[in-house]
C-alpha positions in Angstrom: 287.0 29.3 99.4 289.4 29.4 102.1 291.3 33.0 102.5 291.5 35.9 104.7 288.3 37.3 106.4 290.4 40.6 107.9 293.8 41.8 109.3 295.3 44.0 111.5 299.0 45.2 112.3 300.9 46.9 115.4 304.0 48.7 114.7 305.1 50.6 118.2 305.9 54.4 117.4 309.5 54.5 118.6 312.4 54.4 116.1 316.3 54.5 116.1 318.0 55.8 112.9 320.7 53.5 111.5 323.4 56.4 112.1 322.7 56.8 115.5 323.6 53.2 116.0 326.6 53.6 113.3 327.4 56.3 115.8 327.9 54.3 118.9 329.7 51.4 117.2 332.3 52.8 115.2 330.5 51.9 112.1 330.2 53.9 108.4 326.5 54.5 108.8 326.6 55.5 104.8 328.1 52.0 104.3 325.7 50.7 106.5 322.4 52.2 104.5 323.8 51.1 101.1 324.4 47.5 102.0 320.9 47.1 104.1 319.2 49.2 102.1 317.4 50.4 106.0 317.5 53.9 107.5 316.0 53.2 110.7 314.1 50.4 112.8 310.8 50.0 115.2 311.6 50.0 118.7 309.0 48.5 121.5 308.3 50.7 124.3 309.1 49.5 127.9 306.1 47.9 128.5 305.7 46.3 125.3 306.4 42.7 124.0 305.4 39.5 121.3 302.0 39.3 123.9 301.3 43.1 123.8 302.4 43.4 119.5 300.3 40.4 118.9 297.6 40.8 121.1 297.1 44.6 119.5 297.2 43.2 115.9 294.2 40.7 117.0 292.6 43.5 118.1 293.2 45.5 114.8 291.9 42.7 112.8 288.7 42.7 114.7 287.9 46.5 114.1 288.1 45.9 110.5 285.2 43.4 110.5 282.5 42.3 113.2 283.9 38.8 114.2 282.1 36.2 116.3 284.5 35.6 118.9 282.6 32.0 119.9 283.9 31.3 115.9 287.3 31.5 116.3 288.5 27.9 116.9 292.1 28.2 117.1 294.8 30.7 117.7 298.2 30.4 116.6 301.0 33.0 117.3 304.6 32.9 115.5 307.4 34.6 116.9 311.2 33.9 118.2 310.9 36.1 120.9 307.8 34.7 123.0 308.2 36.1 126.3 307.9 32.9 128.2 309.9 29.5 127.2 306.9 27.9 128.9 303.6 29.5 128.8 302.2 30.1 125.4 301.7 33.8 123.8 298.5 32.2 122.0 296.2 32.0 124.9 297.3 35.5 126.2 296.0 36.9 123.2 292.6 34.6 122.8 292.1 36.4 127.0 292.6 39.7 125.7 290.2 39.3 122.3 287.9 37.6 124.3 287.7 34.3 122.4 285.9 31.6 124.0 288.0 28.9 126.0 286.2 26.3 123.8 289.6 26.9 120.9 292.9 25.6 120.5 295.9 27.6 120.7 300.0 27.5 120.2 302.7 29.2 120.0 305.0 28.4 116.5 308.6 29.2 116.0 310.0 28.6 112.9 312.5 31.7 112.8 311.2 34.6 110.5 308.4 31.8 109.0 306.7 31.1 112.0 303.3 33.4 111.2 303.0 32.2 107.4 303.1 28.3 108.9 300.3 29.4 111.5 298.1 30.9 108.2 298.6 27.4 106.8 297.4 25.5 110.3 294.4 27.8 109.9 293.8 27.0 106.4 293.8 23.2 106.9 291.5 23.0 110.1 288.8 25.9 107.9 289.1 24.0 104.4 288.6 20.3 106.9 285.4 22.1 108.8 287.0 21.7 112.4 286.8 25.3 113.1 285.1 28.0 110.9 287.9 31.0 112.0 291.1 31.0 113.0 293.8 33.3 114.1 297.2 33.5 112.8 300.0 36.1 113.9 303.3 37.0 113.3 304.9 39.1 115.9 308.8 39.8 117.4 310.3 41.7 119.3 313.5 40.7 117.5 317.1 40.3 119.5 319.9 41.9 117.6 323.5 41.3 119.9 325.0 44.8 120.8 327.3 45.7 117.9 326.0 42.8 115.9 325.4 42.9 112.1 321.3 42.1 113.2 321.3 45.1 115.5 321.1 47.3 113.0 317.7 46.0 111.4 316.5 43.7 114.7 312.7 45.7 115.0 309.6 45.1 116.5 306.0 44.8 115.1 303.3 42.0 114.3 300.2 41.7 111.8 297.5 38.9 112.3 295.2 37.1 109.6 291.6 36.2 110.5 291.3 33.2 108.3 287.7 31.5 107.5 286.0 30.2 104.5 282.8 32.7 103.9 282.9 36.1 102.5 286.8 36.7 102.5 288.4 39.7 101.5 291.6 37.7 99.7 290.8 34.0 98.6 294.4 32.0 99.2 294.4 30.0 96.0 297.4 27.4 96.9 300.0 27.5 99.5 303.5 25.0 99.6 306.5 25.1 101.2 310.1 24.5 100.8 312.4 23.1 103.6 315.9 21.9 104.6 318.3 21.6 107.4 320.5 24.5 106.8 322.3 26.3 109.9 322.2 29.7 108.4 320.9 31.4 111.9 320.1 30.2 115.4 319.9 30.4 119.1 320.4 28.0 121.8 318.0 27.8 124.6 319.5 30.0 127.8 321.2 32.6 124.7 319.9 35.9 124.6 321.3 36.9 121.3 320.7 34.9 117.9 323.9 34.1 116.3 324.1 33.8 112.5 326.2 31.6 110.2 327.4 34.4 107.9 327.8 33.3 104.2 325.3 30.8 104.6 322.5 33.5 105.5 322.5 34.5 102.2 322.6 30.8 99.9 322.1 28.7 100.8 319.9 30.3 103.1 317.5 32.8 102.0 317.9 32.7 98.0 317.8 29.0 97.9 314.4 29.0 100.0 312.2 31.6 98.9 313.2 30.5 95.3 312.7 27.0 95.7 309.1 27.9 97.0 308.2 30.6 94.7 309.2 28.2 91.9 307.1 25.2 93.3 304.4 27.8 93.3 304.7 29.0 89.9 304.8 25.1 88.9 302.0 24.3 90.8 299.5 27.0 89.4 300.9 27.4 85.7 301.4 31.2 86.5 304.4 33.5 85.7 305.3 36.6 87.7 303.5 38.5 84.9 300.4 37.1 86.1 300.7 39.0 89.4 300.0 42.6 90.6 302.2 42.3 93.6 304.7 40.3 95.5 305.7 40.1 98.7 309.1 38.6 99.6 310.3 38.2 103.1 312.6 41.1 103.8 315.4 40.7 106.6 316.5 43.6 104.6 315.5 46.2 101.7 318.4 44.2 99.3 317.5 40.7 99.3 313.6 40.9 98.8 314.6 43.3 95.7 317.4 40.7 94.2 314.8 37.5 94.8 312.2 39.4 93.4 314.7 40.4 90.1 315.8 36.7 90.2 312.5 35.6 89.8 311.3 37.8 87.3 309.0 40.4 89.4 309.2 43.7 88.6 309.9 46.6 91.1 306.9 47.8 90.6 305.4 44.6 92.0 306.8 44.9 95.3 307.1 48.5 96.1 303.8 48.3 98.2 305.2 45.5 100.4 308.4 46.5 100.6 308.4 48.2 104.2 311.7 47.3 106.0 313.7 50.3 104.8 311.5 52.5 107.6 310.2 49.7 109.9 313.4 47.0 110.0 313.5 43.3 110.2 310.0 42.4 112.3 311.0 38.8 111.9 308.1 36.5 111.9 305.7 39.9 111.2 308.3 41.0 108.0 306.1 39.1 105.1 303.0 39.5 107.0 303.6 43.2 107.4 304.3 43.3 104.0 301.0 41.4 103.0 298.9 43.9 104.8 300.4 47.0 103.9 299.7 45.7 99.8 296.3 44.5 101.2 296.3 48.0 102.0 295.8 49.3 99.0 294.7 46.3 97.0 291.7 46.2 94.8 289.1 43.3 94.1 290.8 41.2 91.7 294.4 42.1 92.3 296.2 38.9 92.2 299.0 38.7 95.3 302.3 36.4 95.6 303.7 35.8 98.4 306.9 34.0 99.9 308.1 33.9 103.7 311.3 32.9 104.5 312.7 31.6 108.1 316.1 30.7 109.0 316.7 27.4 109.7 315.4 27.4 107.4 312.2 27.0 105.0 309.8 29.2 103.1 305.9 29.5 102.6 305.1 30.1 99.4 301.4 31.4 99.0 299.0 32.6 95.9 296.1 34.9 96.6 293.2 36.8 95.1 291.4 39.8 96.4 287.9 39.7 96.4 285.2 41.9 96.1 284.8 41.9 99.7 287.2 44.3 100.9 285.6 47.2 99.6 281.9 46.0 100.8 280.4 47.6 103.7 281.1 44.7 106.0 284.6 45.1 106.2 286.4 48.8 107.1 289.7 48.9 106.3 290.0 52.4 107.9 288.2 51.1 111.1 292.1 49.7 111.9 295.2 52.0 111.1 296.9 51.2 107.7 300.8 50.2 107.8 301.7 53.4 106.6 300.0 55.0 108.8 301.7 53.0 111.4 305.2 53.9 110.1 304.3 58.2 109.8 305.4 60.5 112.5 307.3 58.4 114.9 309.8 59.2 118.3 312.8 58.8 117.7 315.7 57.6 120.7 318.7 58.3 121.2 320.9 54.6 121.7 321.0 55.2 125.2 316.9 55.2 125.5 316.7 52.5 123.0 319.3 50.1 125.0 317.2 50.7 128.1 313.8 50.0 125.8 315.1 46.9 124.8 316.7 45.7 127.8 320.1 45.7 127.1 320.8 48.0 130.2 318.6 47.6 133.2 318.8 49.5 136.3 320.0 47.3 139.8 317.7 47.1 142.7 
């Protein structure tokens, strides 16, 4: 039984509304919120960053359930905006946890994907006895151009999976994936902005993808979406997730628990692992979870998963850890001046 031993998320507290950057564009914030189906974003505070969003998930995870640091074997951290080109994210965070040197550690970038293909790495060296835990986060801060389309749901948050093989809260039943060379969204080395490829974002980009997975999925366990209590679809925004999920066959119902981005943004390599943790949330033993990442570039995890008894036994505290929604309640909101300077799109001269 290979699955998830605990979790942990980090949203930061500051927001921008959607108007407020309608406001400074020229755009029809009304239009704006229709078509995105978003009202306002996470912003990361001066000092914060992939490392510090990814490190602070770990660190959530490990509240939630006493963890053997000297057992975690590998470390694996998925973002697009790592805050070195050359020194890994992953070993920062496996400092900070205190996880013993005797692990191995990378940094994955596989556009909004990234965290669900470290949950896979983690699954493979469990299930194969090479380590007995592993580490797997998603985590951006994500680049949005000024007066881009992406600015407008470009946010910043992370969620990590403790993956192992004894007493798991969720058991991961089958995971596959679905992958093809499609230019739908990228971003040369040197760029500081992603730059995306328009009609091609939607199919055959994302619609293509996450169904080509969710349907390898379905064939692979003999399920239907009836068979589910909740799905999770990766959300760039609040529209396609919903139209995938109706495409499919999932109900509304199904996803509402996952379904975040409207008050958090587009967390990028966090999104479906957000997601997954805020249904986790809530989630009873039992419950019966699908789940389909998406990344540009593009590909998609597909993953089935059960919830066990053990995430309501005393060994694991789901309160000892803030819940997403607790994450998302009572945040700062800035003005686009503060939130340029937060995310470095002004700096002052020295």
């Amino acid at each position: 039984m290979v699955g998830i031993y605990s979790y942990g998320v980090y949203i930061p507290r500051y927001r921008i509304k959607v108007p407020e950057i309608a406001r400074v564009w020229g755009g029809n914030a009304n239009d704006v919120m229709r078509g995105l189906g978003v009202f306002e974003k996470s912003v990361p505070d001066l000092d914060e960053d992939t490392a510090t969003i990814a490190v602070e998930a770990a660190r959530a995870a490990l509240r939630r359930r006493a963890v053997d640091t000297d057992a975690i074997g590998a470390i694996y951290v998925g973002s697009e905006s790592h805050p070195y080109a050359v020194k890994p994210t992953a070993c920062t965070v496996g400092e900070a946890i205190g996880a013993t040197p005797n692990m191995t550690a990378a940094d994955y970038e596989f556009a909004c994907k990234a965290g669900t293909a470290g949950i896979q790495t983690c699954m493979g060296m469990v299930k194969s006895g090479m380590i007995p835990l592993g580490i797997a986060i998603g985590a951006d801060v994500a680049q949005g151009a000024p007066g881009d389309a992406l600015e407008y749901t470009a946010a910043a948050g992370g969620a990590a999976f403790v993956i192992g093989n004894e007493d798991v809260i969720a058991e991961i039943n089958h995971t596959c994936s679905f992958t093809t060379d499609t230019p739908d969204f990228w971003r040369r080395e040197g760029q500081n902005y992603p730059r995306h490829g328009g009609r091609f974002t939607g199919d055959p980009g994302y619609f293509k993808h996450v169904q080509g997975a969710a349907r390898l999925m379905l064939d692979a366990m003999k399920t239907s979406p009836k068979d589910y209590d909740y799905a999770v679809f990766h959300q760039p925004n609040a529209k396609f997730p919903q139209r995938v999920a109706k495409m499919l066959g999932f109900t509304d119902e199904q996803i509402r628990p996952g379904l975040v981005v409207p008050r958090l943004g587009n967390t990028y390599s966090g999104a479906s692992m957000i997601g997954l943790a805020a249904t986790l949330d809530t989630a009873k033993p039992g419950d019966r979870i699908f789940v389909t990442s998406f990344g540009s570039g593009a590909g998609s995890d597909a993953f089935d998963i059960t919830v066990t008894d053990a995430i309501e036994s005393a060994g694991f505290d789901r309160a000892a850890a803030p819940s997403v929604e607790k994450l998302l309640a009572n945040p700062t909101y800035l003005d686009y001046a503060l939130y340029a300077k937060h995310k470095g799109k002004i700096v002052m001269q020295k």
